[in-house]
N, C-alpha and C positions, 0 to 999 in steps of 0.2 A: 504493500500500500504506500508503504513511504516514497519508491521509487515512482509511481505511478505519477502522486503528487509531487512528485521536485520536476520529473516531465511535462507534467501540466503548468507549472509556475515559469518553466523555460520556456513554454507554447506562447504564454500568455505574454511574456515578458518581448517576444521577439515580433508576435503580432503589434504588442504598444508601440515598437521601435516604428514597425508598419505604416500604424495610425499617424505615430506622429510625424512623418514623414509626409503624407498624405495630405497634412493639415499642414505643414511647412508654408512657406512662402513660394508661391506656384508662380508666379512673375504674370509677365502680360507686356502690354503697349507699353511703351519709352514717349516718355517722362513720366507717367503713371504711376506702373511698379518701381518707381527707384527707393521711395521712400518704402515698398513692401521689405527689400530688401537691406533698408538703414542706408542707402546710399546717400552722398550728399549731392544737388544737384550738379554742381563742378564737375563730382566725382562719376558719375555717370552721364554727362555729356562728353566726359574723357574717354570716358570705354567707347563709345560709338564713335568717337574722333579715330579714336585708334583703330576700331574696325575700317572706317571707312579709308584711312592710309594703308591698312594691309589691301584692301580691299580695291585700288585706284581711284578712290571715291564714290564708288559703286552704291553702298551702303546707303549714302548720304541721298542719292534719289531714292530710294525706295518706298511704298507707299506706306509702309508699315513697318516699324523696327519692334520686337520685342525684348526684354530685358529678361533672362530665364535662371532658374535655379543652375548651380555648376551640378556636375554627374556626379553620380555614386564614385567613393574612393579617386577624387581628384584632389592628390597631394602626392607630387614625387618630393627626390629629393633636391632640397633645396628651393622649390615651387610651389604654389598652389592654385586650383584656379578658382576664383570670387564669382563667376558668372558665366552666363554663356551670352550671344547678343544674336538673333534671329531676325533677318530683313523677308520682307515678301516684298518683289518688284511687281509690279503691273502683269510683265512677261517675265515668264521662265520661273524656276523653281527656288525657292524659298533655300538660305543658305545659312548658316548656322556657324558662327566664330569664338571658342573658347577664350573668355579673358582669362590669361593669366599672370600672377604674379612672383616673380623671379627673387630670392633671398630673401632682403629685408627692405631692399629697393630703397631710393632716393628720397627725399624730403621733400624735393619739387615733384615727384612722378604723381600726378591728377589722379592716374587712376587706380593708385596702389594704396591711396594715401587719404583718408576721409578730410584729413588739416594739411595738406601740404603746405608748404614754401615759396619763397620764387626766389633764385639766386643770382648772380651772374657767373656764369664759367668763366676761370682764369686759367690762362695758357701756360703750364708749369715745361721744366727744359724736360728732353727725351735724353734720358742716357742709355737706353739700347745702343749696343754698340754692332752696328751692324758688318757682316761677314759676306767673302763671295760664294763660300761653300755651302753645303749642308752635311758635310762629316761629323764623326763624333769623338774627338772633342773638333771643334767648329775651325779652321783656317781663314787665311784671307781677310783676317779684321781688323778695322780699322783702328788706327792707336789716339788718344786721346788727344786732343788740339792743348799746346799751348795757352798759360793763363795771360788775359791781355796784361800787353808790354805797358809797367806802372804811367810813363809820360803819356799813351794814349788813353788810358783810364781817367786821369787828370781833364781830358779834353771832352772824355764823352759825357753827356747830360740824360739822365734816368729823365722820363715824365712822372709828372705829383700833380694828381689834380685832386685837389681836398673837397671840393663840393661843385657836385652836376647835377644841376634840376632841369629836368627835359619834361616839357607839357606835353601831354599826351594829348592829341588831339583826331585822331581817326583810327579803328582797327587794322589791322595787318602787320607789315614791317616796316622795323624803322631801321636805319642807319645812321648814326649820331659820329660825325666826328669829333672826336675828342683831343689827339696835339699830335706830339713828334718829342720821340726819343731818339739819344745816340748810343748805339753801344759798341762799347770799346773793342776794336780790332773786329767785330761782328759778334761778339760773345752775348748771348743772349743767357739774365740769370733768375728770370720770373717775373710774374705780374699778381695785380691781389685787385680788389675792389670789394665794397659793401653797398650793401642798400638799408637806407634808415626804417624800412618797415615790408620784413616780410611775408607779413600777411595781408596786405593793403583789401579794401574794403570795396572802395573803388574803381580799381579797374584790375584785371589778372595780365603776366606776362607768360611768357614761356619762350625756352632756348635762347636767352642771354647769353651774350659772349662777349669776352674782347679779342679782337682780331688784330691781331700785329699784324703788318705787313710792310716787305722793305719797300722803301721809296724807288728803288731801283728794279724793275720787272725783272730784271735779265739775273737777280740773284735767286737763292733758291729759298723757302720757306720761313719761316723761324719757326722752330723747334728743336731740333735733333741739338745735340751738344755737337757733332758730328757732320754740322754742314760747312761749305766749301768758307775758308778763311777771309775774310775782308782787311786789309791795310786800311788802319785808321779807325775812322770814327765812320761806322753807319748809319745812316739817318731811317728809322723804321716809321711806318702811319699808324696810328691806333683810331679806332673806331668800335664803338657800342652796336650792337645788334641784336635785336631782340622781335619777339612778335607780340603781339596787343590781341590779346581772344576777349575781354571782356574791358566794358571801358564806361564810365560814366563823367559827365561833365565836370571841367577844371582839374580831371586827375593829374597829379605830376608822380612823375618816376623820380624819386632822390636819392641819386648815389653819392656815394663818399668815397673818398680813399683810396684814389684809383695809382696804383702805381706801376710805371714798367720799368723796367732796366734788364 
């Protein structure tokens, strides 16, 4: 009898899991179910952003987008997936996009992230040191450039721009130019920046960047510690870059602290 009854309380106990499964959160129409699923609206106009980039913007016509439960046992490792995203176009058949979420993911990632961030990406040096082979151990690599010569150091001038308010005034992208650096013999040894409030209320960014670039087309990138040497003082352009997805009047973008050298 005992056995029968610990069979019965496992019956019971695996059909509840059933039930409550059943009664879960079934999704539906996008914007609708986002709140079924605690989503915040940001945070599920991301995932349909993101479908519609995997997707060539396909998504984004569709007459109907749903927002759906993730599948049974979706968690590898290191991943998991938050949802699933469901379009019905007009023509052809209904196509079905797993979001998922990778580690611990970013501060700024929309859709991983119910509070995200906005930040600006700073362009740090590359010290891979790149090789002509692929043996093992590695040949052909390149040896470390020379520290710039002190008298040229002297000469060259880092950019320091302490405060940048840019009005925002239409969605999409912006390009802000921001000055001109020199760096000694071409050595490039980092850049930084901040924003006074990353969680602004009024308007959202995304894909902030500072973009070095020499004033000279014919040189080659900045990054690598490992690019082709310059005599002297290089003069590099710096420019702010970013995109504007959500925007309300008078917003400004206020960064701080922008440094290159």
């Amino acid at each position: 009898m005992k056995r029968i009854a610990g069979l019965a309380s496992v019956a019971v106990l695996i059909a509840g899991c059933g039930i409550a499964g059943m009664f879960g959160p079934q999704g539906g129409p996008y914007p609708g179910a986002c709140a079924e699923f605690g989503f915040a609206a940001r945070q599920c106009a991301a995932m349909v952003g993101r479908v519609a980039t995997w997707s060539d913007g396909k998504m984004v016509d569709a007459d109907t987008i749903d927002v759906l439960p993730p599948t049974e046992g979706s968690r590898g490792i290191g991943g998991y997936m938050i949802a699933r995203v469901r379009s019905h176009p007009a023509t052809g058949p209904a196509k079905t996009v797993e979001i998922w979420c990778i580690g611990v993911g970013g501060g700024d990632d929309d859709v991983c992230h119910s509070d995200p961030i906005i930040f600006i990406g700073a362009r740090r040096v590359d010290r891979d040191v790149p090789c002509a082979g692929d043996t093992d151990p590695p040949t052909g690599c390149a040896t470390e450039p020379p520290t710039p010569r002190p008298e040229i150091r002297a000469q060259a001038r880092p950019l320091r721009v302490p405060v940048l308010d840019i009005p925002l005034d239409h969605l999409g992208s912006y390009r802000i130019p921001v000055g001109e650096a020199g760096l000694p013999d071409g050595a490039f040894t980092g850049s930084s920046a901040s924003l006074v409030d990353e969680r602004p209320t009024n308007f959202w960014i995304r894909d902030a960047d500072l973009v070095i670039e020499p004033v000279d087309p014919t040189r080659p990138p900045i990054s690598s510690i490992f690019r082709d040497p310059f005599d002297g003082v290089e003069q590099v352009r710096v420019s702010l870059e970013f995109n504007v997805t959500e925007l309300s009047p008078g917003a400004i973008l206020q960064v701080r602290d922008i440094v290159v050298e």
